[in-house]
N, C-alpha and C positions, 0 to 999 in steps of 0.2 A: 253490555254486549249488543252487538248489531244482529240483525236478522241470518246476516252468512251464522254469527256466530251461534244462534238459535240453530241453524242447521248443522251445524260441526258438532254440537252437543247430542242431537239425535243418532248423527250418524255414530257416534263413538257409543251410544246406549243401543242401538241398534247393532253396531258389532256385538258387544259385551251381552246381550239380551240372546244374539243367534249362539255364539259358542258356550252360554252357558245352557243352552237348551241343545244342543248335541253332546256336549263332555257330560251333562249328567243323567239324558232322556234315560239311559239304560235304567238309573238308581229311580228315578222320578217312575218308569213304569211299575216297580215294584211294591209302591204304597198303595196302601189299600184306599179302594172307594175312588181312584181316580176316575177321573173323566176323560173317555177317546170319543171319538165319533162312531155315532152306531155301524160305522163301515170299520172301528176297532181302530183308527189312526191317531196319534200323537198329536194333540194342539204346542206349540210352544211358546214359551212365555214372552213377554212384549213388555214396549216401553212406557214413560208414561204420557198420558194427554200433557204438551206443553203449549200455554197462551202463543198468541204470535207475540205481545209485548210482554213476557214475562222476566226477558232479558234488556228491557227497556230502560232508559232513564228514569223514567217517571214511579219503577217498581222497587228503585235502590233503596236498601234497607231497611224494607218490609214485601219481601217472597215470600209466599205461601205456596208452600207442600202438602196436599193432601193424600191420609192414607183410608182407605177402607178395607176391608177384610178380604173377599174373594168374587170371581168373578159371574160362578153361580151357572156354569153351563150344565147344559145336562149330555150332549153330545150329540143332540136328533137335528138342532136349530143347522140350518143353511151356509147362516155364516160362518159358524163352529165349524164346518164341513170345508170352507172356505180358506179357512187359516189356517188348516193343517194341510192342506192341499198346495199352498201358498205362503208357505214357510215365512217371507219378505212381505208380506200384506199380514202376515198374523203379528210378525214382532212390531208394527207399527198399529196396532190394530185399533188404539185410543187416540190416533191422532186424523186418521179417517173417516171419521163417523160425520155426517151435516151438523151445522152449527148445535152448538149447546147440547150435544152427546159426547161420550167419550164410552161408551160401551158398557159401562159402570153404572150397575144400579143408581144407588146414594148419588150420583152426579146426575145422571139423565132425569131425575124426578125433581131436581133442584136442589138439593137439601144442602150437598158440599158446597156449591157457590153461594146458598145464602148464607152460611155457616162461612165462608172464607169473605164475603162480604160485610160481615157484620167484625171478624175480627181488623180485616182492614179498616173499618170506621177506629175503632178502638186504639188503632194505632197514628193513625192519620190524626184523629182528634176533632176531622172533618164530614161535612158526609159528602159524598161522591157526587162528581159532575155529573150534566144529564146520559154525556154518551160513553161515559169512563166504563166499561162491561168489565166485570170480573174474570169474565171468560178469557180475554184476550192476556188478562194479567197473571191467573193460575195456573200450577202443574198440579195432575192428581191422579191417582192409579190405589192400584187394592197392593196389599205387600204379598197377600199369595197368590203367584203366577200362575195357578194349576187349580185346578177344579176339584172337588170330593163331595160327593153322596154316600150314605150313608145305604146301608142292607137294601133296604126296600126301594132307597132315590128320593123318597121323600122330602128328606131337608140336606141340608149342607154339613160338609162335618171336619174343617179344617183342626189338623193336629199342630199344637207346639212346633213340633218337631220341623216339620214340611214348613213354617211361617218362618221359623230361624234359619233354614236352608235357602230361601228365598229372600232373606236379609243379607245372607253373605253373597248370594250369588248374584243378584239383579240391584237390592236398594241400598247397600250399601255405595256402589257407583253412580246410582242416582241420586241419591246425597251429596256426594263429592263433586257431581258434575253442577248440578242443579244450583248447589251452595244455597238453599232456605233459609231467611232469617226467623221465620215460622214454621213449623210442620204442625198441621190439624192431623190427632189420631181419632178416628172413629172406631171404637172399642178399647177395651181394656187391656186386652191381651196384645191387640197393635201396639199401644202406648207403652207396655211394657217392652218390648222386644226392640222398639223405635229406640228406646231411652236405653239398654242394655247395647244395641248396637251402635250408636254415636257414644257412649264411656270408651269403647274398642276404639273409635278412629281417633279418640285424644285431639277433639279438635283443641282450641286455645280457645277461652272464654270468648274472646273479642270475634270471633267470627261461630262459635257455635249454635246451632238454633234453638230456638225456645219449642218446645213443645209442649201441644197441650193436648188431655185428653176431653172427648166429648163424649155423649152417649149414641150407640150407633142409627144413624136417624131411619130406623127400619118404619113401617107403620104399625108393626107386635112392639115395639117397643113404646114407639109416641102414644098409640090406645092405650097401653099397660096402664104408663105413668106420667106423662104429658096430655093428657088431653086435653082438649079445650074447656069443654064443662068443670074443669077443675079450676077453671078462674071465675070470675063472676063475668059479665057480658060488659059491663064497665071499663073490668081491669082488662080483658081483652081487648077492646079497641082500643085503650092508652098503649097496651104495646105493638098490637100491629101497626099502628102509626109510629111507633119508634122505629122497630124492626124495618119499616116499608123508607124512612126517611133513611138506610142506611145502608139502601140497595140501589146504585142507578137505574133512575127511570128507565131508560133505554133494556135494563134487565127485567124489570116489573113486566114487562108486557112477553118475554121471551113465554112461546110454549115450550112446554118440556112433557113429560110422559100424560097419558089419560086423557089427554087436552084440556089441560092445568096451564095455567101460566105460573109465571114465581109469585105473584103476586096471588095467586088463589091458594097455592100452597104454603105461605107466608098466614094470611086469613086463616086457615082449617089449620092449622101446624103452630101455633101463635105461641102457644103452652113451652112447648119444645122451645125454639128458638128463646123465645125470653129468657128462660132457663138457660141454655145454652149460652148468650150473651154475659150472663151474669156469671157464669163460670169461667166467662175465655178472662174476663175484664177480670177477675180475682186471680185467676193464675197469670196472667197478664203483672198484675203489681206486684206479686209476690216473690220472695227470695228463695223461696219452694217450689222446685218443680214438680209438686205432687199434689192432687187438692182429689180426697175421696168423696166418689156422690154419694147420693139420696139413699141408693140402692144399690144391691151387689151386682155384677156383672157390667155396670156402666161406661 
């Protein structure tokens, strides 16, 4: 596809993105723990971050899709305030952000593009040019469009229920439209719902995407059970030099959250990722699209 076509794609997710956030605002206000703006107004849900080359030549069959969980507002932030105020700035609200954000936890700290980096090496068989950025080549967004805290606000508390309503209403046509020869699920519950909802669209083998589950690259979850100290200082550096060989240079230097670059987050995160590699490359060769981790909830 060409760059118009890059834009006919938004615009048809941008429709589909506004009237599913008017035909169901009414049902969507009624779940619990939602998120409004402390002024009590409605955000609606939006499309995903897509690369400017994601539709390119050079991305033919190996797109990558990534999914994360939720978007984690709490309703006070400016920009929350911003998007529901601004209906047409909210359903695009991942594709405006300055380079290397997309609004998206998991993505703005790095984690998804080095995780969609490292599965592109995997596929490719190569490692990446100096100025080839992952950025320009991946689409990526949370599957739940809507926000939930929990009694007190404290933490997040996305239901089943609200992630399957947001599968049929938003990514299922992001699917269809996008056409992925990959989708990265970051959590369990996404990769379930992911893999439940592409059995429904009955794609045909030959164009269906491969999906794979990761574990969600939080920092509660890489301390848990990734951490760096759980390698030796040895094995660590033989894999941050893999991992680092499997990220364009040109990404290595990108800053992303804390004033980290990928390549410092690559360094302190090394555990994770190595892990994570050796699970995408197993599900990668496997005739199974199922491979359970270490630990439950993964």
């Amino acid at each position: 596809m060409t760059h118009s076509n890059r834009q006919t794609v938004c615009q048809e997710l941008r429709e589909n993105a506004r009237k599913a956030s008017v035909d169901h605002e009414k049902e969507v206000e009624t779940w619990t723990g939602l998120v409004r703006t402390d002024e009590g107004d409605f955000i609606p849900g939006y499309i995903p971050y897509i690369g400017s080359n994601y539709f390119g030549p050079e991305t033919e069959g190996r797109r990558i899709l990534a999914y994360a969980l939720s978007q984690n507002l709490n309703g006070t932030e400016d920009y929350a305030k911003a998007w529901a105020r601004d209906r047409e700035k909210g359903l695009d609200r991942q594709n405006i952000q300055p380079c290397g954000r997309a609004a998206m936890h998991p993505f703005d700290t790095g984690h998804i593009p080095i995780l969609a980096s490292l599965l592109r090496s995997l596929v490719c068989g190569t490692a990446p040019h100096g100025d080839q950025s992952i950025y320009r080549e991946i689409a990526a967004t949370n599957l739940s469009k809507f926000s939930f805290r929990n009694q007190d606000w404290r933490r997040t508390e996305d239901r089943e229920s609200s992630l399957r309503c947001c599968w049929e209403w938003f990514s299922r046509r992001e699917v269809e439209l996008l056409h992925p020869n990959y989708i990265i699920c970051c959590d369990q519950r996404v990769f379930r719902i992911v893999q439940d909802g592409l059995a429904g669209l009955r794609l045909p083998p030959t164009i269906a995407p491969r999906v794979l589950k990761v574990a969600f690259p939080s920092l509660q979850v890489i301390n848990s059970h990734y951490h760096r100290k759980r390698m030796s200082e040895e094995e660590a550096k033989t894999h941050e030099a893999d991992v680092k060989s499997r990220v364009a240079p040109c990404d290595l230097a990108m800053q992303v959250q804390h004033n980290l670059t990928i390549g410092d987050v690559i360094a302190r995160d090394v555990c994770y990722f190595a892990k994570m590699l050796a699970k995408m490359r197993a599900q990668c060769q496997s005739t199974v699209n199922e491979h359970p981790f270490d630990y439950a909830g993964a």
